[in-house]
C-alpha positions as CSV (number, residue, x, y, z in Angstrom):
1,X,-21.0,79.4,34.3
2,X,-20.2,82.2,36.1
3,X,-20.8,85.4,34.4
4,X,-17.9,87.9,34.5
5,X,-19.8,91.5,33.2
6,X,-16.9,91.6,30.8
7,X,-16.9,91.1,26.8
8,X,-13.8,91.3,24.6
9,X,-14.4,93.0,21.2
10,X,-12.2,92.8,18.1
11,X,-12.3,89.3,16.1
12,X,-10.4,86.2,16.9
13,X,-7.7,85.5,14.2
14,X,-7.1,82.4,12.7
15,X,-4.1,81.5,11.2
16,X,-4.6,78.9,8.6
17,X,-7.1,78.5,5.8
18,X,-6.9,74.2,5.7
19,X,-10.1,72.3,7.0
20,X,-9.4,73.0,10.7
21,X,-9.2,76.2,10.3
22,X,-12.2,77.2,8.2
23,X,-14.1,74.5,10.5
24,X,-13.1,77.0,13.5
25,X,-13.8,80.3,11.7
26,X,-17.9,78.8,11.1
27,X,-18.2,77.6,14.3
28,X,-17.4,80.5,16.0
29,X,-19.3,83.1,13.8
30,X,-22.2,81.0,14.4
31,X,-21.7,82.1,18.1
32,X,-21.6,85.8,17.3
33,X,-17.4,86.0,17.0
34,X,-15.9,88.2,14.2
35,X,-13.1,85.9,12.4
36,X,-10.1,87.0,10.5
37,X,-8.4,84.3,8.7
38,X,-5.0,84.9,7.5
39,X,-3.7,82.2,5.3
40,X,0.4,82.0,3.7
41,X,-0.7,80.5,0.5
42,X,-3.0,82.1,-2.3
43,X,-5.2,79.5,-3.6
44,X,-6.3,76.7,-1.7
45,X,-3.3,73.2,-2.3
46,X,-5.8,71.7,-5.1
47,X,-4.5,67.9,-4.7
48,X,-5.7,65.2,-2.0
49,X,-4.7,65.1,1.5
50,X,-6.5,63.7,3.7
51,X,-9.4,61.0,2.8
52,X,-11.2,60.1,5.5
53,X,-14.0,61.4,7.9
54,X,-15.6,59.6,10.8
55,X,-19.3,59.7,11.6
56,X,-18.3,62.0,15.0
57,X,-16.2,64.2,12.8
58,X,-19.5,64.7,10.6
59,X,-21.1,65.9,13.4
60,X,-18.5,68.8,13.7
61,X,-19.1,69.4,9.7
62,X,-22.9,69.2,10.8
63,X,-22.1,71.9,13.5
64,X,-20.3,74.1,11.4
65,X,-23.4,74.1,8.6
66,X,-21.5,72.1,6.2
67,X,-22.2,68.6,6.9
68,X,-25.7,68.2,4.3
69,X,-23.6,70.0,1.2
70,X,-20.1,67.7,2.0
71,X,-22.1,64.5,2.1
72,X,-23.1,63.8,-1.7
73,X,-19.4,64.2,-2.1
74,X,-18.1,61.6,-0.1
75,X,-19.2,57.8,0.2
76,X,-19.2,55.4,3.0
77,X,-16.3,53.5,3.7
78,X,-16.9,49.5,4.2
79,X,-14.2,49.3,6.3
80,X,-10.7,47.7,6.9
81,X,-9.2,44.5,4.9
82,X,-5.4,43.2,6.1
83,X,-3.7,41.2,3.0
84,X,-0.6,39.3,2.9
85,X,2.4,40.2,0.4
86,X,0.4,38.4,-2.2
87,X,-2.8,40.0,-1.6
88,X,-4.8,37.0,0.2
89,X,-7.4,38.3,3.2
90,X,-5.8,37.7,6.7
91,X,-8.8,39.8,8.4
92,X,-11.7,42.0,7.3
93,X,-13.5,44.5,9.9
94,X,-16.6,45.8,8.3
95,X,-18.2,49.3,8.8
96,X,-21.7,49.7,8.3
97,X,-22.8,52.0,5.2
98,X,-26.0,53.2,6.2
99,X,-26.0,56.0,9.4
100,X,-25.0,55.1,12.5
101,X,-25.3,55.9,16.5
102,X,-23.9,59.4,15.5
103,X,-26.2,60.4,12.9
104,X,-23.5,59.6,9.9
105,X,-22.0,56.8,8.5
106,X,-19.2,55.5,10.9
107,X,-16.6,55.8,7.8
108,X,-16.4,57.9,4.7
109,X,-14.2,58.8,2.1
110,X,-14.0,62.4,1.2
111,X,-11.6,64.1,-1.4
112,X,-9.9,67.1,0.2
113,X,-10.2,69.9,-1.8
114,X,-14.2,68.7,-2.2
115,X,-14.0,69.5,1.7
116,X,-11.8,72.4,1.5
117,X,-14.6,73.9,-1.6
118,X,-17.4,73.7,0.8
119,X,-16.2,75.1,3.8
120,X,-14.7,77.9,1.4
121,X,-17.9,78.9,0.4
122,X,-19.8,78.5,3.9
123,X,-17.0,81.2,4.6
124,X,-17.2,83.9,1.7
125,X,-21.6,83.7,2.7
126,X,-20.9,84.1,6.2
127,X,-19.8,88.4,6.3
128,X,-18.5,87.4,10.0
129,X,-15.3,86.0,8.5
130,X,-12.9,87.6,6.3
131,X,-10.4,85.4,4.6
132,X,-7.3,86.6,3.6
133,X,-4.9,84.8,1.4
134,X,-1.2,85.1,0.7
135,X,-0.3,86.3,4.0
136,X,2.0,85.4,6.2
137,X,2.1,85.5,10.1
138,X,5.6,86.7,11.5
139,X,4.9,87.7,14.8
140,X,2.3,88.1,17.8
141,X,2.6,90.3,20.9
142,X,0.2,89.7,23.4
143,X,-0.8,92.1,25.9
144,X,-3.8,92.0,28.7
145,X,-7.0,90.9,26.4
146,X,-5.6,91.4,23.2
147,X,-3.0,89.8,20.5
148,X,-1.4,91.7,18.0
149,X,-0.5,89.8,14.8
150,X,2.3,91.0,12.3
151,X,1.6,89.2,8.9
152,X,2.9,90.6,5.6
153,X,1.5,90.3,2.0
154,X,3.6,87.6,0.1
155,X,3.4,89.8,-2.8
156,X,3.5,93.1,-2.3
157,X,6.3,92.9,0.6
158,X,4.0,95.2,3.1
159,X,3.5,94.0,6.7
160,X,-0.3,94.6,8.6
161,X,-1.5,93.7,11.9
162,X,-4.5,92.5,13.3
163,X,-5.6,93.7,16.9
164,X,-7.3,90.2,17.8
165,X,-8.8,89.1,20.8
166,X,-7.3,85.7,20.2
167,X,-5.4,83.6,17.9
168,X,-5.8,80.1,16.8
169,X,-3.0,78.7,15.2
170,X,-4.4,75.8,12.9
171,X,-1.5,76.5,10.5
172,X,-0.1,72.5,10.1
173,X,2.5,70.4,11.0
174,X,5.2,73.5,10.6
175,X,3.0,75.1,12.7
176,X,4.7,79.1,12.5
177,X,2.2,79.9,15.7
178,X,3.5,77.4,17.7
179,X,6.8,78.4,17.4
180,X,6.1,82.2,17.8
181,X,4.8,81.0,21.1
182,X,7.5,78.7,22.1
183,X,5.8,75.5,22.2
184,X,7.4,72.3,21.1
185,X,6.5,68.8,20.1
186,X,7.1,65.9,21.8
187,X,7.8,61.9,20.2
188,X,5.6,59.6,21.1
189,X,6.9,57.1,18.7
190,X,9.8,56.6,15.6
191,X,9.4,58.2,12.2
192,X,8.3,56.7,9.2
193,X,8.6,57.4,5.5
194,X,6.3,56.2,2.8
195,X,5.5,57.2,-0.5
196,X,2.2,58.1,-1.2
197,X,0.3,58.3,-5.0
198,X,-3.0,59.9,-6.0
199,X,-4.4,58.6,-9.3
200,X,-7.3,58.9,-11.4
201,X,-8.7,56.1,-13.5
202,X,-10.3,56.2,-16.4
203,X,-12.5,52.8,-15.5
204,X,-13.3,51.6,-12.8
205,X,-10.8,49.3,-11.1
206,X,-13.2,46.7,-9.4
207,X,-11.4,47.6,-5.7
208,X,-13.1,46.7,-3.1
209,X,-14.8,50.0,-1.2
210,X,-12.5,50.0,1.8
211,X,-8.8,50.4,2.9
212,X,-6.4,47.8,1.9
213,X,-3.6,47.2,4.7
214,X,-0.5,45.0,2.8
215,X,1.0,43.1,6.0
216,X,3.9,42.7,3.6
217,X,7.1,42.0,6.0
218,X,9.4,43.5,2.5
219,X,7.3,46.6,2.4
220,X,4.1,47.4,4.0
221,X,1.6,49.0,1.7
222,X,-2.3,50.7,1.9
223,X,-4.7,51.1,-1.1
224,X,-8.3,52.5,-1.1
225,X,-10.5,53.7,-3.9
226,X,-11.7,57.1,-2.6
227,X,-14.8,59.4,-4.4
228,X,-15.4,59.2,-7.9
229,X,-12.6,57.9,-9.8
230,X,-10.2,58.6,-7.6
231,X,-7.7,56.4,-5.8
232,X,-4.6,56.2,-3.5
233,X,-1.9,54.3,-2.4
234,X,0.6,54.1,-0.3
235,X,4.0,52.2,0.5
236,X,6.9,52.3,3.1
237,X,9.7,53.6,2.0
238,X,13.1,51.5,2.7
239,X,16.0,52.6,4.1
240,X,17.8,55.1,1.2
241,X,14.7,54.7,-0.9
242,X,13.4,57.6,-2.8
243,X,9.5,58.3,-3.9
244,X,11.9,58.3,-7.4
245,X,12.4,54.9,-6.7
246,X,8.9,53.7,-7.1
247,X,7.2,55.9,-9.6
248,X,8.6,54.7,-12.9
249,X,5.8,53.1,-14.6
250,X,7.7,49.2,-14.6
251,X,8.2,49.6,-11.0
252,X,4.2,50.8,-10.2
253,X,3.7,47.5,-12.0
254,X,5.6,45.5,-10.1
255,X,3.6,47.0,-7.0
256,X,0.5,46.0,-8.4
257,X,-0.9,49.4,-8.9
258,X,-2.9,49.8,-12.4
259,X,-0.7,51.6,-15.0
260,X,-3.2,51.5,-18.1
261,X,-5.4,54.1,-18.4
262,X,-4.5,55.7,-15.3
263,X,-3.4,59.4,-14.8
264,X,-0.5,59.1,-12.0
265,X,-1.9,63.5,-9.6
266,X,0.2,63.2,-7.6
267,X,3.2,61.6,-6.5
268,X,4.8,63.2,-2.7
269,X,7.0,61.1,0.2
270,X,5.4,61.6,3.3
271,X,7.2,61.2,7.2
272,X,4.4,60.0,9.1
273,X,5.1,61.4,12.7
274,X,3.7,60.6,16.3
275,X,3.6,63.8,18.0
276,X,2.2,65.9,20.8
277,X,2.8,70.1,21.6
278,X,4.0,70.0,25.3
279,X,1.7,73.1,25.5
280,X,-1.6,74.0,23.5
281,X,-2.3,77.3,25.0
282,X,-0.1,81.1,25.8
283,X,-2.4,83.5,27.0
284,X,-5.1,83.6,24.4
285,X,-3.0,82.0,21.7
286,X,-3.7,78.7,21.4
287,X,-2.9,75.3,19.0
288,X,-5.0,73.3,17.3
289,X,-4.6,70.5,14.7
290,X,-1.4,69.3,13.6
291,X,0.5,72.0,15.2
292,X,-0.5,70.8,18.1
293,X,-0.5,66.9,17.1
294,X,0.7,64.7,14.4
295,X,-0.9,60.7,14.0
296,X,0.6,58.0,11.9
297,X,-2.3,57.2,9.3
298,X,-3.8,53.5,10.7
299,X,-6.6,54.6,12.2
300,X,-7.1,58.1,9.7
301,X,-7.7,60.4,12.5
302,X,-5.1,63.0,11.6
303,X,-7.9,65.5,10.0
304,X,-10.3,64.0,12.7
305,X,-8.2,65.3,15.8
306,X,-8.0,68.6,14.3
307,X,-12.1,68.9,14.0
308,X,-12.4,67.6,17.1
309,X,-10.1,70.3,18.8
310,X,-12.0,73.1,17.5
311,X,-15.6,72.0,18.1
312,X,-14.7,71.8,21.3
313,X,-12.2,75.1,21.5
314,X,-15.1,77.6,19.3
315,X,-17.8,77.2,22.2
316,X,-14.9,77.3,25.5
317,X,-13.2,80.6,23.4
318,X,-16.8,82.1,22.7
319,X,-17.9,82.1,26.5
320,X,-14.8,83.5,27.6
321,X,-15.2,86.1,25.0
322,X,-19.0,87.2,25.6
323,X,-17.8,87.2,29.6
324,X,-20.0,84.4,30.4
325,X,-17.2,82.5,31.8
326,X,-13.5,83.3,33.2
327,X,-10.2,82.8,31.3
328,X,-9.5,79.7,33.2
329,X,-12.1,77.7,31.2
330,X,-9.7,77.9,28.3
331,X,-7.2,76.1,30.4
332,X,-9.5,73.2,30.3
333,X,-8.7,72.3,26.3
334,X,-5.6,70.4,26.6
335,X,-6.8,68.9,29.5
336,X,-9.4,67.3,27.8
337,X,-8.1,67.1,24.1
338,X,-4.5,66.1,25.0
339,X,-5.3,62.4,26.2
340,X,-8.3,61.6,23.6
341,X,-5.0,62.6,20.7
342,X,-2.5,60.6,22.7
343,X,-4.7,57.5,22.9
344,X,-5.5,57.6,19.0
345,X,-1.9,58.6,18.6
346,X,-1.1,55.3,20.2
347,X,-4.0,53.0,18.9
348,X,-2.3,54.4,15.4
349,X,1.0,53.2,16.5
350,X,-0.1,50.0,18.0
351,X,-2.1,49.0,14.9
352,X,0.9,50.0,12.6
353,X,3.0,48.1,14.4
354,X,0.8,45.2,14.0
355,X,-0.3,45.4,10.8
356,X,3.1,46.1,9.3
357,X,5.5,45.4,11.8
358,X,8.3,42.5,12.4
359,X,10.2,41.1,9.2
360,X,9.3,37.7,8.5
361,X,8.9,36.4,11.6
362,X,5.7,39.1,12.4
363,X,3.8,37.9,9.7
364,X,3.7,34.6,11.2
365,X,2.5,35.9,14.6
366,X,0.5,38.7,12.7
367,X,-1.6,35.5,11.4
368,X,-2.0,34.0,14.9
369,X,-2.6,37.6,16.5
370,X,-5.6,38.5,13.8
371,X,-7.2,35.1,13.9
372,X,-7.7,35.6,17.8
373,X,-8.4,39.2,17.2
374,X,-11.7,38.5,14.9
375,X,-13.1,36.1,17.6
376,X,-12.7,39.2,20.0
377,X,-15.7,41.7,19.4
378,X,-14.1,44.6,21.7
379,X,-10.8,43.7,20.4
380,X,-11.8,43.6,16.5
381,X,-13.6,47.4,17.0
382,X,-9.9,48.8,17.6
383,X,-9.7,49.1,13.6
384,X,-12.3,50.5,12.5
385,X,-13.2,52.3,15.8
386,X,-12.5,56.0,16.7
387,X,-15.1,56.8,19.1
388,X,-13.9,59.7,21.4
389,X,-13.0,58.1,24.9
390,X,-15.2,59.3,28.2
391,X,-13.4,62.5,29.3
392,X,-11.9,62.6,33.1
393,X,-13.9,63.8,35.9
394,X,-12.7,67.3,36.0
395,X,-14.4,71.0,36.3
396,X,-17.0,70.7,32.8
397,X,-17.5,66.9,34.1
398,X,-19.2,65.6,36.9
399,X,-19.2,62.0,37.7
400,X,-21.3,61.4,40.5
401,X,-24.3,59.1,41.1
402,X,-24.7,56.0,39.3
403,X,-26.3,57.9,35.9
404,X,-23.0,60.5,36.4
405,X,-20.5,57.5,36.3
406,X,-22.2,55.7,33.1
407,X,-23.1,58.7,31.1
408,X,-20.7,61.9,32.4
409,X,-17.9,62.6,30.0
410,X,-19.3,60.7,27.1
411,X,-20.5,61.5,23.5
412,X,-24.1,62.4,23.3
413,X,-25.6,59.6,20.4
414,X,-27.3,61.6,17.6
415,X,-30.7,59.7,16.6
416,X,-33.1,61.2,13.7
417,X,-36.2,62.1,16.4
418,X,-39.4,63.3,15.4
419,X,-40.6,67.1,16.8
420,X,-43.8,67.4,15.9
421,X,-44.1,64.4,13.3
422,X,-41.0,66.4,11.9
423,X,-37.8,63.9,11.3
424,X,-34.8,66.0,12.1
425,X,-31.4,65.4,13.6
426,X,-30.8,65.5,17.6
427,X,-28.1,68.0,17.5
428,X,-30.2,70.6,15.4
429,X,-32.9,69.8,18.2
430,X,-30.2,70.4,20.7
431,X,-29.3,73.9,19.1
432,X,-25.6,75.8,19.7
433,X,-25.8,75.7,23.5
434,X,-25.9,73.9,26.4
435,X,-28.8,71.9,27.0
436,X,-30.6,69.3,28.9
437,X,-32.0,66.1,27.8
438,X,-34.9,64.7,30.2
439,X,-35.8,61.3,31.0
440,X,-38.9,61.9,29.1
441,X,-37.5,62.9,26.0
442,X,-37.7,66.8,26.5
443,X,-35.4,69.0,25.0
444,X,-34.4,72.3,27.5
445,X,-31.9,74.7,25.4
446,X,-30.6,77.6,27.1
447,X,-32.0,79.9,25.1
448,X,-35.4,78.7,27.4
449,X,-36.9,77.0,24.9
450,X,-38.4,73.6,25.9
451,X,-39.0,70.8,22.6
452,X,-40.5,67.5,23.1
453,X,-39.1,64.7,21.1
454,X,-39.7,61.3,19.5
455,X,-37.5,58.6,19.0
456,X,-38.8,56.0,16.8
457,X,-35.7,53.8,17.3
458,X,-34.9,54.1,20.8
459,X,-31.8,54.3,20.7
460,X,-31.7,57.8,23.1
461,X,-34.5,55.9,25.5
462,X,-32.0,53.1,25.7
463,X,-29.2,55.0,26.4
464,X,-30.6,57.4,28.7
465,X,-31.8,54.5,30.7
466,X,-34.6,57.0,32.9
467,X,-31.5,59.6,33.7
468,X,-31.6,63.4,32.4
469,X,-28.4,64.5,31.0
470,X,-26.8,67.7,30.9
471,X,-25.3,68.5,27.7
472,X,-22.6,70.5,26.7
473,X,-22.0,72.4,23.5
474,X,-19.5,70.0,22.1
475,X,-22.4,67.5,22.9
476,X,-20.3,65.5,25.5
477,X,-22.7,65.0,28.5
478,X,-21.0,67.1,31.9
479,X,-23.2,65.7,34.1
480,X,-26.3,63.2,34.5
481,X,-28.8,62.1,37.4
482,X,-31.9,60.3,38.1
483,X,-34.3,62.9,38.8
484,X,-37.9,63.0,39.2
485,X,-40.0,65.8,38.0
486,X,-37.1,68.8,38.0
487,X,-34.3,69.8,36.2
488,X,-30.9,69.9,37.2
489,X,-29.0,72.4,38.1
490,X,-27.2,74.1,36.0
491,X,-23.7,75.0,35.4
């Protein structure tokens, strides 16, 4: 990238302290940025959100310098069973416990504020971040370089501001950032309300350790055991229904969820949305996370988006920042996140539709549709599959040459390989920059360091297939080539 002989100074603010937002604040103090984090609420929500992680968003975690202390709290997921309204298997797609082509299991179950705990504390060790809770943000004025943020202490009534040299907004769904900027969402699909209940048990309840879908044409429901003795379910609300409606323990019973011995956390109706922002980015304010998107829960990618927004924003917002690249590489982010969140947005909608969808007559097609479906590899992979899609050809990715057509755009895999007898992961081989991944297994970081590596399984020899990749921060690959005996050039 070109360099520009110009560095901003003053941190970047981030305004929200969920898991999107802490996840940005690591990754960029591990590139050198100052972070102020200004959060509305004063203690972190204590109850279950979100619940699942998949192996790529791991590898953001792993980025971030969280992924090794969040793993012995969560456990693999063994995928996705559909049941009829009387709980009978219609289909089962199985996820693999043991780590996958990413490094991770392709599935796990995490508890939220176990998540929200780690990150907290990567944060108060890192003295590049400061965390501030119990403010709120009322107003940004951006001029040239810099952003001024107005936030004022929910307590004590007195407003501050923050001289930033950019501002994330990772602030939710009611995203305050995204309407200071004049953004708006846009419906890519209806509304739907459901009821959702966290319990814990005080035995274990024998569930099977994956996500129940109820194809139930009366009411469509989900259960999962999650970490520990936690569980959750989940059911659609009818029209005029309330989540009072549900909750009283004869009715629980009559949906088949264990009342004995079981402490009811949390009980909260939920309208799952299909939303995008129509724009991500003003100036140096930019979205990420749900104010930027909103996914119906089929394919649990809601937290996952988010993740994958800022691994990919912290490294783009860095450059621009140390002056190693212009302002225009910022305009890149929705370019490339916007179409991987509408796709999953609409997998999400496709599979809800089919797993939950049409009245009577649905689950009769529903059991003709599924038993083609697990004869269908490719097809079968859509539910339980969230593998980010090749990005477009564009500026960061070049698809030319037969190696540049295959490889460009795509998701680095993340073997364990062996450096000097040493097992260790690919991406801490790879380190925080850009770097280049030879035919012959040689590691060329940017920082000019050259590492040979191993791989005792194969798996980068066979999907390298004799080119040398050039790899991006985020780990997507911007170009590849069959070369002989010299690197590529570089960006």
């Amino acid at each position: 990238m070109a360099q520009t002989g110009r560095v901003s100074s003053g941190p970047v603010v981030v305004v929200g302290a969920g898991p999107v937002g802490l996840t940005a604040a690591l990754l960029l103090a591990r590139r050198g940025v100052p972070v102020v984090v200004l959060e509305r609420h004063r203690e972190p929500y204590p109850l279950p959100r979100a619940v699942h992680l998949d192996d790529e968003v791991f590898r953001v975690l792993q980025a971030a310098g969280v992924a090794d202390a969040l793993a012995p709290r969560t456990r693999p997921m063994a995928g996705l069973r559909l049941l009829d309204g009387r709980h009978r298997v219609l289909a089962e797609f199985r996820r693999a416990p043991d780590a996958g082509t990413n490094g991770w299991p392709q599935g796990s179950f995490v508890h939220q504020p176990d998540l929200e705990a780690v990150l907290a504390d990567a944060v108060a060790a890192d003295p590049r971040i400061e965390l501030n809770r119990g403010v709120e943000v009322s107003g940004l004025d951006e001029v040239g370089e810099h952003v001024t943020v107005v936030a004022r202490d929910r307590v004590t009534g007195e407003d501050r501001s923050v001289r930033a040299v950019a501002v994330l907004g990772c602030d939710g769904a009611g995203s305050t950032v995204r309407g200071l900027v004049g953004a708006r969402m846009r419906e890519l699909g209806r509304a739907d309300r459901w009821l959702v209940l966290d319990v814990r048990a005080e035995r274990d309840l024998g569930l099977w350790p994956g996500v129940h879908q109820v194809c139930d044409p009366h009411r469509a429901s989900t259960f999962m055991p999650v970490t520990g003795d936690r569980y959750r379910w989940e059911f659609r609300l009818l029209p005029g229904e309330t989540a009072a409606d549900l909750t009283a323990p004869d009715r629980l019973a009559q949906l088949q969820v264990p009342v004995e011995g079981v402490e009811v956390l949390r009980t909260v109706e939920y309208t799952y949305r299909a939303q995008v922002a129509d724009r991500w980015r003003s100036g140096r304010v930019l979205l990420a996370g749900d104010a930027a998107h909103l996914s119906p829960p089929f394919v649990g990618q809601g937290l996952g988006l988010g993740l994958r927004d800022v691994h990919q924003l912290a490294w783009k917002l860095a450059a621009v920042l140390a002056g190693e690249a212009g302002e225009e590489l910022l305009d890149t982010y929705q370019a490339e996140r916007e179409p991987h969140a509408r796709a999953l947005i609409r997998v999400a909608l496709m599979l809800g539709a089919l797993m939950t969808g049409g009245g009577r007559g649905g689950a009769v097609v529903r059991r003709a549709v599924l038993a083609a479906v697990r004869r269908i590899p490719a097809v079968a992979r859509l539910a339980t599959d969230s593998r980010t899609p090749p990005l477009r050809r564009g500026r960061l990715v070049e698809r030319r040459g037969r190696a540049g057509r295959r490889l460009a755009g795509t998701l680095v895999p993340q073997p364990e390989v062996l450096v000097d007898g040493v097992r260790c992961r690919l991406d801490d081989v790879l380190g925080e920059g850009a770097a280049e991944l030879t035919a012959d297994l040689c590691v060329l970081r940017d920082d000019g360091t050259d590492v040979r590596v191993e791989d005792p399984s194969g798996t980068l020899a066979g999907w390298l297939r004799s080119a040398t990749v050039a790899i991006r921060p985020d780990r997507m690959v911007r170009a590849a080539r069959y070369v002989r005996g010299r690197p590529m050039p570089r960006a």
